[in-house]
ROTOR-481555 format. One record per atom (N, C-alpha, C, O): residue in one letter; x negated, y, z negated; atom name. Coordinates in nm, 2 decimals. Layout:
<atom resn="a" u="X" v="Y" w="Z" name="CA"/>
...
// end
This chain:
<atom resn="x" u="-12.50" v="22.26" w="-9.38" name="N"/>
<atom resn="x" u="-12.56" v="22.27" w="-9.25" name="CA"/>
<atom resn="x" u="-12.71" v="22.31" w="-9.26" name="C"/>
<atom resn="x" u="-12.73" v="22.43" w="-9.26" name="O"/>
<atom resn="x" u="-12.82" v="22.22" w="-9.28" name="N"/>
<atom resn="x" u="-12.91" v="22.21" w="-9.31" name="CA"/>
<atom resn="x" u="-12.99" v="22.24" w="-9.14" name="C"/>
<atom resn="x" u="-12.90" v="22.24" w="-9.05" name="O"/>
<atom resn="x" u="-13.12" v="22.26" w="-9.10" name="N"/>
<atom resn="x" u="-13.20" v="22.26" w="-8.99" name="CA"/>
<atom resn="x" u="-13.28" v="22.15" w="-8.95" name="C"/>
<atom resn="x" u="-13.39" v="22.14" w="-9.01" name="O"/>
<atom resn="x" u="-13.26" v="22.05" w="-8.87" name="N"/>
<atom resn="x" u="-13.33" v="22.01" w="-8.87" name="CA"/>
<atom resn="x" u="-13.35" v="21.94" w="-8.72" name="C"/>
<atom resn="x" u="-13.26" v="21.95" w="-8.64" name="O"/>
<atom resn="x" u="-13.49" v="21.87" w="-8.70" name="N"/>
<atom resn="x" u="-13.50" v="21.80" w="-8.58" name="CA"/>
<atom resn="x" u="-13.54" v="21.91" w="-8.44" name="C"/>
<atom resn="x" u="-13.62" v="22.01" w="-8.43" name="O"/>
<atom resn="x" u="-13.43" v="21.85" w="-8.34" name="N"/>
<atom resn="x" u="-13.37" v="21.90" w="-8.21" name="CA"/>
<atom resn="x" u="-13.31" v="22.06" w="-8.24" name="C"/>
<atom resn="x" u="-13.33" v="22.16" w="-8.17" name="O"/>
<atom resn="x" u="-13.25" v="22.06" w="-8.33" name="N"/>
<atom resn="x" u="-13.11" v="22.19" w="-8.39" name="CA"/>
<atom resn="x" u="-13.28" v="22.29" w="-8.41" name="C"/>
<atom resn="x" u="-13.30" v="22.38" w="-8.33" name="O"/>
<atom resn="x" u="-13.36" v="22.27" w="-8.50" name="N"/>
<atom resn="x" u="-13.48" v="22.35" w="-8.56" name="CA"/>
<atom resn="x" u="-13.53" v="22.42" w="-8.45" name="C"/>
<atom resn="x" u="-13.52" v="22.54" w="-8.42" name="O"/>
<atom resn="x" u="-13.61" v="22.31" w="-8.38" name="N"/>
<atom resn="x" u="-13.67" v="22.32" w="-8.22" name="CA"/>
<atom resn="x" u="-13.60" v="22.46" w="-8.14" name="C"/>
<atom resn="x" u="-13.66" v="22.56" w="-8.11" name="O"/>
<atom resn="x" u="-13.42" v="22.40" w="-8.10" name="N"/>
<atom resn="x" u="-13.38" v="22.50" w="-8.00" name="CA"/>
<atom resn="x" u="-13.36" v="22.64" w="-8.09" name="C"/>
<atom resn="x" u="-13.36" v="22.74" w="-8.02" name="O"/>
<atom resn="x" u="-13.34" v="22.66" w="-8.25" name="N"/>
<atom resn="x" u="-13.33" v="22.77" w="-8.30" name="CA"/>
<atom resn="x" u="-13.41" v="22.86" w="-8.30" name="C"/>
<atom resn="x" u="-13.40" v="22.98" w="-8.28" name="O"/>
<atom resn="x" u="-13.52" v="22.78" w="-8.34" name="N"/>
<atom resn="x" u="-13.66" v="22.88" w="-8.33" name="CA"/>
<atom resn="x" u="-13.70" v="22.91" w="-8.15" name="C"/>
<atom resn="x" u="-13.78" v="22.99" w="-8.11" name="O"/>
<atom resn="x" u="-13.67" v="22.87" w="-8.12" name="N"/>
<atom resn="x" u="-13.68" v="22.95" w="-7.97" name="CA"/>
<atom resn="x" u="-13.55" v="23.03" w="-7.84" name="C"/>
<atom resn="x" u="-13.54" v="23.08" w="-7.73" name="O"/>
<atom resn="x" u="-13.45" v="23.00" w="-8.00" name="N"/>
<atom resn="x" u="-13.34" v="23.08" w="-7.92" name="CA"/>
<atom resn="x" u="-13.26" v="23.03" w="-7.80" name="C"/>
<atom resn="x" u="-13.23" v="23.10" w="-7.70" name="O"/>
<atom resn="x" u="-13.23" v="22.89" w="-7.82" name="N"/>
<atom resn="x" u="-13.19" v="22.83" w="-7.69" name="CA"/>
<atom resn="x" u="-13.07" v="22.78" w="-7.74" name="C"/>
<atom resn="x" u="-13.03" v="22.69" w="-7.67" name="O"/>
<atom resn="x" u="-12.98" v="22.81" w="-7.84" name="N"/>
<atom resn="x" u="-12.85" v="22.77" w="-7.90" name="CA"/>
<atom resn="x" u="-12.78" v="22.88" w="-7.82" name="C"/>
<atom resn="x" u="-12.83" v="22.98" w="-7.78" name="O"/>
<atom resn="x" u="-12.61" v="22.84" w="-7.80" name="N"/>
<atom resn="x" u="-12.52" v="22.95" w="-7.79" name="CA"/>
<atom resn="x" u="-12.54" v="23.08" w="-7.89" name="C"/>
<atom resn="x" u="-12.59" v="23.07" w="-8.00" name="O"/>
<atom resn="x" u="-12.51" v="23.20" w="-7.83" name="N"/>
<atom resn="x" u="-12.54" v="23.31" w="-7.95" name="CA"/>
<atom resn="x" u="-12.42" v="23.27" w="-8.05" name="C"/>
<atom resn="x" u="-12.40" v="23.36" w="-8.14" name="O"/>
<atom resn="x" u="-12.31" v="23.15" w="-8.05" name="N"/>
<atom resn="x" u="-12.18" v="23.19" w="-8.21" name="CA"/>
<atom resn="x" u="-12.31" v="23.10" w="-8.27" name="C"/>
<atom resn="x" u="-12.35" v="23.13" w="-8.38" name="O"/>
<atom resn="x" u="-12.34" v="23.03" w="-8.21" name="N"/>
<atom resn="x" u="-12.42" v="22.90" w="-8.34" name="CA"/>
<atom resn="x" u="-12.56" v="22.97" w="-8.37" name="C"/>
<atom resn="x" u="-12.61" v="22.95" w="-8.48" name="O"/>
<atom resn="x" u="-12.64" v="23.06" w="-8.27" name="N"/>
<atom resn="x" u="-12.71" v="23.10" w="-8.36" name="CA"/>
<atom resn="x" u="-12.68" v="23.22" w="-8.45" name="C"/>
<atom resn="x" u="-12.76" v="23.25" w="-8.53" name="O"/>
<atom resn="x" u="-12.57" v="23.30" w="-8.44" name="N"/>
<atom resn="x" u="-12.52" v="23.42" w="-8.54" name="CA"/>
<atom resn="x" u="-12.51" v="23.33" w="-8.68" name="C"/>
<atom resn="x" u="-12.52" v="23.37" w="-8.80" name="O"/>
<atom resn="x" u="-12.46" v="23.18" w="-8.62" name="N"/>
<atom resn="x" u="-12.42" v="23.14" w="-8.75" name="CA"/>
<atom resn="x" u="-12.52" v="23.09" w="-8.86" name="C"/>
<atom resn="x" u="-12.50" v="23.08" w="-8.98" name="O"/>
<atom resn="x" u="-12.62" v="23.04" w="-8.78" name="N"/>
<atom resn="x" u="-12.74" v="22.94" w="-8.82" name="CA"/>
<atom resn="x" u="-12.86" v="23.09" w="-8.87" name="C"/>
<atom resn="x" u="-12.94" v="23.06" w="-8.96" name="O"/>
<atom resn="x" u="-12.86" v="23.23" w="-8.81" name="N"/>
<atom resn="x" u="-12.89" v="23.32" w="-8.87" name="CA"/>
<atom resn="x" u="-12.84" v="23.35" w="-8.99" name="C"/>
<atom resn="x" u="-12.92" v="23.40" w="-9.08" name="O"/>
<atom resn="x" u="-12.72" v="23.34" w="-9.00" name="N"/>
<atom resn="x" u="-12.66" v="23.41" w="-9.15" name="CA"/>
<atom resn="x" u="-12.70" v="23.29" w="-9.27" name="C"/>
<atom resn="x" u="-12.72" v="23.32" w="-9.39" name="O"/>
<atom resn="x" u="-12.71" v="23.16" w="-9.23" name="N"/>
<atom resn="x" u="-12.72" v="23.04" w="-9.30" name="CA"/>
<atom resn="x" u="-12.83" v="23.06" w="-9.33" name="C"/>
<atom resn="x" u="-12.83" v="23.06" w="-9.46" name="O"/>
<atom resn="x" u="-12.96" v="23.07" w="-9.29" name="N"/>
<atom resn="x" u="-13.10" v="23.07" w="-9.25" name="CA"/>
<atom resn="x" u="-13.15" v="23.19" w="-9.36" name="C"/>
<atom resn="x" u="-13.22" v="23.15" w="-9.45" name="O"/>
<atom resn="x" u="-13.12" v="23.32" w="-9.36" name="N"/>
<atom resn="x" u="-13.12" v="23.38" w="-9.46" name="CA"/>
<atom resn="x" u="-13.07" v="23.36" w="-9.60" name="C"/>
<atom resn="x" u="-13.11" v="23.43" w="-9.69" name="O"/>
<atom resn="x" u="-12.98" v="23.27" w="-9.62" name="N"/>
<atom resn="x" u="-12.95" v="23.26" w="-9.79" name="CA"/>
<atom resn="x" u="-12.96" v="23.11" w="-9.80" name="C"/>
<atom resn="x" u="-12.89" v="23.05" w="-9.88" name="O"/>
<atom resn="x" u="-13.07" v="23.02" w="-9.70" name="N"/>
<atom resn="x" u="-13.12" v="22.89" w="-9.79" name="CA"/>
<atom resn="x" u="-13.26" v="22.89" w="-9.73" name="C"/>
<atom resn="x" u="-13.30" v="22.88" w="-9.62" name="O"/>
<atom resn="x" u="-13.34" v="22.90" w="-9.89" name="N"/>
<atom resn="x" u="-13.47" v="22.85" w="-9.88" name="CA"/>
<atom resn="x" u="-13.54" v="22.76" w="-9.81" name="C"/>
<atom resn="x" u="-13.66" v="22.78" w="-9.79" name="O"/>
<atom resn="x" u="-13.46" v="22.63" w="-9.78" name="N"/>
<atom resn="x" u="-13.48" v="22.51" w="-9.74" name="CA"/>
<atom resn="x" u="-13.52" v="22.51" w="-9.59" name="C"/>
<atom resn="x" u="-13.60" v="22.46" w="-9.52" name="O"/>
<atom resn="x" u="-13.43" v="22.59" w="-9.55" name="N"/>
<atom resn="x" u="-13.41" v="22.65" w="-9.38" name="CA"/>
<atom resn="x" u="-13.49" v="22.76" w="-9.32" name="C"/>
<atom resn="x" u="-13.51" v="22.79" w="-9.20" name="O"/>
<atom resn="x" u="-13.53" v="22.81" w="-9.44" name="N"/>
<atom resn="x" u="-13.64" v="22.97" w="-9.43" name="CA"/>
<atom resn="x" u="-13.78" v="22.89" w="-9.46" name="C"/>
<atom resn="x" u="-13.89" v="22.94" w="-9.43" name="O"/>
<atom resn="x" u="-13.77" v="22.78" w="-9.52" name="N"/>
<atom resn="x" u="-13.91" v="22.65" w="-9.54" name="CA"/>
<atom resn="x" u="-13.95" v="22.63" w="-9.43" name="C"/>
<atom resn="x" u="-14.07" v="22.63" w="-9.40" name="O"/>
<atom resn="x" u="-13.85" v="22.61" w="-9.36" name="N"/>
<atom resn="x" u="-13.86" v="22.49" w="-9.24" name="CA"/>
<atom resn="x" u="-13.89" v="22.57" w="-9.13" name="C"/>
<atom resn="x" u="-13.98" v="22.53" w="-9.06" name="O"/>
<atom resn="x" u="-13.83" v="22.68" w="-9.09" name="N"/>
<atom resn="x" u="-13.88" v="22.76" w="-9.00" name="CA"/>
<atom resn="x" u="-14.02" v="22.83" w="-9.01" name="C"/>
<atom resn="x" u="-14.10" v="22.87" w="-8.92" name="O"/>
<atom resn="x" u="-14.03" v="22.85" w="-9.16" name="N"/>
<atom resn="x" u="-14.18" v="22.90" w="-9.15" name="CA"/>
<atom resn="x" u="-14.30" v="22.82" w="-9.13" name="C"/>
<atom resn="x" u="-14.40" v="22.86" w="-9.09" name="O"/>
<atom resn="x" u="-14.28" v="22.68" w="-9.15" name="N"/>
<atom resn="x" u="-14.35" v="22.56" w="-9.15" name="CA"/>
<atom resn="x" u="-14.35" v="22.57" w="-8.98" name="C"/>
<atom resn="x" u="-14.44" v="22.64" w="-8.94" name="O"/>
<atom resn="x" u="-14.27" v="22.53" w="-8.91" name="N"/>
<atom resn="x" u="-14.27" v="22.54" w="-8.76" name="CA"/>
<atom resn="x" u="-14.33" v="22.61" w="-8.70" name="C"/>
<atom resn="x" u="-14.38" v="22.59" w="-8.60" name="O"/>
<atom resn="x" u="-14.33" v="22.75" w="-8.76" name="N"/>
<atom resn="x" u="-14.39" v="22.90" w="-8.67" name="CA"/>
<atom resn="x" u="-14.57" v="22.83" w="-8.73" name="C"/>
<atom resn="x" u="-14.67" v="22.81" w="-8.66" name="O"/>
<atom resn="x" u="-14.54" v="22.80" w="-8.86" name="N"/>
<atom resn="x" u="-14.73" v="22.81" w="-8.87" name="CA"/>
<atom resn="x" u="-14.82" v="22.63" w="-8.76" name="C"/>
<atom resn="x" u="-14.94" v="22.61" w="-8.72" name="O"/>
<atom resn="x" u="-14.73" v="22.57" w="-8.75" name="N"/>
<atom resn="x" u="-14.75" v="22.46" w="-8.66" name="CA"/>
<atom resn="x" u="-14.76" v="22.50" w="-8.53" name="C"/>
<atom resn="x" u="-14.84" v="22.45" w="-8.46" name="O"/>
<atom resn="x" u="-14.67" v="22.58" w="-8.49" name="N"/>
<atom resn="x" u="-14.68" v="22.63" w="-8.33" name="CA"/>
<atom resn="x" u="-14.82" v="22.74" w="-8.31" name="C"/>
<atom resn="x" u="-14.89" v="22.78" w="-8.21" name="O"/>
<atom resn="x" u="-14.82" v="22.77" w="-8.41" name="N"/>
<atom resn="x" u="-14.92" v="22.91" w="-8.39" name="CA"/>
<atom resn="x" u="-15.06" v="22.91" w="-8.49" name="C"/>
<atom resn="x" u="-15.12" v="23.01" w="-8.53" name="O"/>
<atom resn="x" u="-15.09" v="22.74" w="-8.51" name="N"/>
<atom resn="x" u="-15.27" v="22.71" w="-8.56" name="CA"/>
<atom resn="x" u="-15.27" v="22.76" w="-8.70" name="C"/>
<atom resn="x" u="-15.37" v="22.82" w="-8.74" name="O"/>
<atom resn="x" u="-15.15" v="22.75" w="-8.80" name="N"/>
<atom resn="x" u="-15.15" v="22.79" w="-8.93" name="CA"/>
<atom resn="x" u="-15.13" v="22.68" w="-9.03" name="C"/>
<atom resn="x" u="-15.03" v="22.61" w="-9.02" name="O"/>
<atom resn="x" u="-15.21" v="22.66" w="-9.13" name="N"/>
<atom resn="x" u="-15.09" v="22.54" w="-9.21" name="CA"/>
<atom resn="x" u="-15.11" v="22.59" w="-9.37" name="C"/>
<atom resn="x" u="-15.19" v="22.68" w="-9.41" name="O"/>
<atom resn="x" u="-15.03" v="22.53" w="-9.44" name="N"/>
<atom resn="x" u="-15.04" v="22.51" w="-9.60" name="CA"/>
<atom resn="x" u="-15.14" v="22.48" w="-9.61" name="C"/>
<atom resn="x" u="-15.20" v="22.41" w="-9.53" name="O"/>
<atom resn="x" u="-15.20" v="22.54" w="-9.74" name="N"/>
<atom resn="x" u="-15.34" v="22.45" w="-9.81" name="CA"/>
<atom resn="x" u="-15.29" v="22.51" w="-9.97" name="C"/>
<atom resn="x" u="-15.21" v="22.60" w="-10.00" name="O"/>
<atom resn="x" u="-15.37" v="22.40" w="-10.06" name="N"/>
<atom resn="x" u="-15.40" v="22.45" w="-10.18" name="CA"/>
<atom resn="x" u="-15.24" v="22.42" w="-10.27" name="C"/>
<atom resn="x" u="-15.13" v="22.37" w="-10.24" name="O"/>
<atom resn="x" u="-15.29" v="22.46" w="-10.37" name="N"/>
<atom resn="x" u="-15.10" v="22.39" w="-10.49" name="CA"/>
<atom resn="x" u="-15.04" v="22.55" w="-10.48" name="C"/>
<atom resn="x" u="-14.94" v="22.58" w="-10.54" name="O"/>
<atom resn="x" u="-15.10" v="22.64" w="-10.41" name="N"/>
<atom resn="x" u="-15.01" v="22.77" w="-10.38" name="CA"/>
<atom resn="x" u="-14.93" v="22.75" w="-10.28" name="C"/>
<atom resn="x" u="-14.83" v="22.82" w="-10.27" name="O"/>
<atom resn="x" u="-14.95" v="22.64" w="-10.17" name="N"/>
<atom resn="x" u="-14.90" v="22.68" w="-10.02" name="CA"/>
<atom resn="x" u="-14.94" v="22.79" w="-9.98" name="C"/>
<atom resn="x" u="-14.84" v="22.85" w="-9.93" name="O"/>
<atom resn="x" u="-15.09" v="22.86" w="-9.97" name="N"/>
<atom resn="x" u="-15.12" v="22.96" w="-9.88" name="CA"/>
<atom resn="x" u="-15.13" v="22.92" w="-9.75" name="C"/>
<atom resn="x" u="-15.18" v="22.81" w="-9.74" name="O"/>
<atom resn="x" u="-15.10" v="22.97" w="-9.64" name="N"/>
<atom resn="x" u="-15.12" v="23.00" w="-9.48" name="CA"/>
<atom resn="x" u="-15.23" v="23.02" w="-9.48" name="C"/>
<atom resn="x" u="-15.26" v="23.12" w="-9.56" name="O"/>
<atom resn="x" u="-15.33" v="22.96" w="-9.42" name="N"/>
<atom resn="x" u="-15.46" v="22.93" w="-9.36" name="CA"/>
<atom resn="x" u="-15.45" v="22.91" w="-9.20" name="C"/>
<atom resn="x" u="-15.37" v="22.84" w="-9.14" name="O"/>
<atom resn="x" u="-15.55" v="22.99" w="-9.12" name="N"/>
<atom resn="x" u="-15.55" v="22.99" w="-8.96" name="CA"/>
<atom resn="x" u="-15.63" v="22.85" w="-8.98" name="C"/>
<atom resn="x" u="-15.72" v="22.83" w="-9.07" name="O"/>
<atom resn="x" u="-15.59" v="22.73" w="-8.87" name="N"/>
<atom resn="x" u="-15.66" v="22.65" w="-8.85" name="CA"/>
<atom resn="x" u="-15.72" v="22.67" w="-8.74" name="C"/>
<atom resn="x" u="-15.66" v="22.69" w="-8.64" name="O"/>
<atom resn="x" u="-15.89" v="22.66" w="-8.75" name="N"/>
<atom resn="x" u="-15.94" v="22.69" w="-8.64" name="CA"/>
<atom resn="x" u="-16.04" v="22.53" w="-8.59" name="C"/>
<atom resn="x" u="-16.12" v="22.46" w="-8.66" name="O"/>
<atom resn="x" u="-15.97" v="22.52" w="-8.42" name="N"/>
<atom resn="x" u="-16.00" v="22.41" w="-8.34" name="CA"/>
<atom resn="x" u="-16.16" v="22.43" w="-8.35" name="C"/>
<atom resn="x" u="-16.21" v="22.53" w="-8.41" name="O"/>
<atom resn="x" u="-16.23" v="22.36" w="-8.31" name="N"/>
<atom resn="x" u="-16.37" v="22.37" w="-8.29" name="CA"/>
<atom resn="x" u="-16.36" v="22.32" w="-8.16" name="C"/>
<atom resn="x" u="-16.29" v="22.24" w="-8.10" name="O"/>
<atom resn="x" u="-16.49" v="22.40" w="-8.12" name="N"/>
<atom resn="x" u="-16.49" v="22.45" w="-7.97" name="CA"/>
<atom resn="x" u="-16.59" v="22.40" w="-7.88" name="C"/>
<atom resn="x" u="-16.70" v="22.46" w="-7.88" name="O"/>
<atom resn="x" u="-16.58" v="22.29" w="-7.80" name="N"/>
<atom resn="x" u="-16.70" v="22.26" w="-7.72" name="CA"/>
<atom resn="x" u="-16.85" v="22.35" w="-7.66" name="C"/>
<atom resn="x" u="-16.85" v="22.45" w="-7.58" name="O"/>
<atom resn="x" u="-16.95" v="22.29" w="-7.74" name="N"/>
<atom resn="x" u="-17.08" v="22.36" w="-7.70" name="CA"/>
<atom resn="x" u="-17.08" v="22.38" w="-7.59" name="C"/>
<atom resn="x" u="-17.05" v="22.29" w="-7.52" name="O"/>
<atom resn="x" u="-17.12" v="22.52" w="-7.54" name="N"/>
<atom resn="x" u="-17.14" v="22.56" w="-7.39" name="CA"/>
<atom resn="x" u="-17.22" v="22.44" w="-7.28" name="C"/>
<atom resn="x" u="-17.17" v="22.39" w="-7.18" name="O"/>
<atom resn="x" u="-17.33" v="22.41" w="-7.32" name="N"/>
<atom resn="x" u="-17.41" v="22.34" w="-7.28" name="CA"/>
<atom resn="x" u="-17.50" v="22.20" w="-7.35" name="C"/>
<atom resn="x" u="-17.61" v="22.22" w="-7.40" name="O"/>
<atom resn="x" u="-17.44" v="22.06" w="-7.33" name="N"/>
<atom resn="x" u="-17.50" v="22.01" w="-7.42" name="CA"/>
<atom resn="x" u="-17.63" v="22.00" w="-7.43" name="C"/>
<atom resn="x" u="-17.71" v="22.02" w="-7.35" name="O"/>
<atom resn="x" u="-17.66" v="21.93" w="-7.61" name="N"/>
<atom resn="x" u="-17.85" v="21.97" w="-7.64" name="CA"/>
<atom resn="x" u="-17.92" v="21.89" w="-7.54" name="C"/>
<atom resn="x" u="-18.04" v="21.92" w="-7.53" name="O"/>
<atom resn="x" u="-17.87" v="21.77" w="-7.47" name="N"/>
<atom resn="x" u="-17.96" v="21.71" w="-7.37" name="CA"/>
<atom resn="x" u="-18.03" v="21.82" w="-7.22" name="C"/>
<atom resn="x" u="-18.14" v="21.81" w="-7.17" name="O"/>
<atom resn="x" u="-17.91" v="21.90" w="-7.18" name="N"/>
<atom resn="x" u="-17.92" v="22.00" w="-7.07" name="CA"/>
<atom resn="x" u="-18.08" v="22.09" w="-7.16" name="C"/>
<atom resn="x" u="-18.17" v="22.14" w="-7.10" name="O"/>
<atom resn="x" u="-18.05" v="22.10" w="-7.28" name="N"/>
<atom resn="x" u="-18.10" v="22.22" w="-7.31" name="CA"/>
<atom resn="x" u="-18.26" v="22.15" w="-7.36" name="C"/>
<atom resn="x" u="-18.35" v="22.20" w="-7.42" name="O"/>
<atom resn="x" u="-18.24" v="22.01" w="-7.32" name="N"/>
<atom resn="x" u="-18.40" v="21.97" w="-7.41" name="CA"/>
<atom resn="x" u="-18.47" v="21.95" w="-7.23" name="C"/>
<atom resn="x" u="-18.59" v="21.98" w="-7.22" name="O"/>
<atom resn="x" u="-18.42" v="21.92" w="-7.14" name="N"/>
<atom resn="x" u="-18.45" v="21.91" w="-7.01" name="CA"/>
<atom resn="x" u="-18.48" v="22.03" w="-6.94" name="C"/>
<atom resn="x" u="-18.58" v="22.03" w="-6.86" name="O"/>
<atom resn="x" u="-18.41" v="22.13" w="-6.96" name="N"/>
<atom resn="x" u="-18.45" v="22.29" w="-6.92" name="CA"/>
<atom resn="x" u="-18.58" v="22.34" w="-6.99" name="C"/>
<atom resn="x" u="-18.65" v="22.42" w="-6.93" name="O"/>
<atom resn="x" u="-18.62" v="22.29" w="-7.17" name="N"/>
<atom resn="x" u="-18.76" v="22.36" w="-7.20" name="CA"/>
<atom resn="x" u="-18.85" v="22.24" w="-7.15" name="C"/>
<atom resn="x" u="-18.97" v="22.26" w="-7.18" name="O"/>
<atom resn="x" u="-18.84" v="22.11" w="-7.09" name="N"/>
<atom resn="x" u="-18.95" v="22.08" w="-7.07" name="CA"/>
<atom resn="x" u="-19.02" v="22.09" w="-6.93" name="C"/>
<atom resn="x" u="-19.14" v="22.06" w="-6.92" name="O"/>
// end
């Protein structure tokens, strides 16, 4: 009883009956595969990913629309 899909989705947000998630908790703790896959999801939901042959967690940061574009700002000094 592996995680995946739909089953991943409602576990990580806690929307299973509590027998299936007491169960899918005790499971979740003694397979790597499932402790993979949940951590991969938290870092996708929350701007994080793998990088590198370590798999370190890196914040991925969006880039952010210029306040005002350089046309506004070449019009304003002349």
């Amino acid at each position: 009883m592996h995680l995946y899909g739909n089953t991943l989705e409602r576990y990580s947000a806690r929307e299973l009956p509590q027998k299936q998630l007491a169960a899918l908790d005790s499971h979740v703790s003694n397979c790597l595969f499932c402790a993979h896959g949940l951590a991969d999801q938290a870092a996708v939901s929350t701007e994080w990913e793998r990088r590198g042959w370590l798999g370190r967690l890196v914040r991925v940061e969006t880039p952010r629309p210029a306040e005002e574009p350089a046309e506004e700002l070449g019009a304003k000094a002349a």
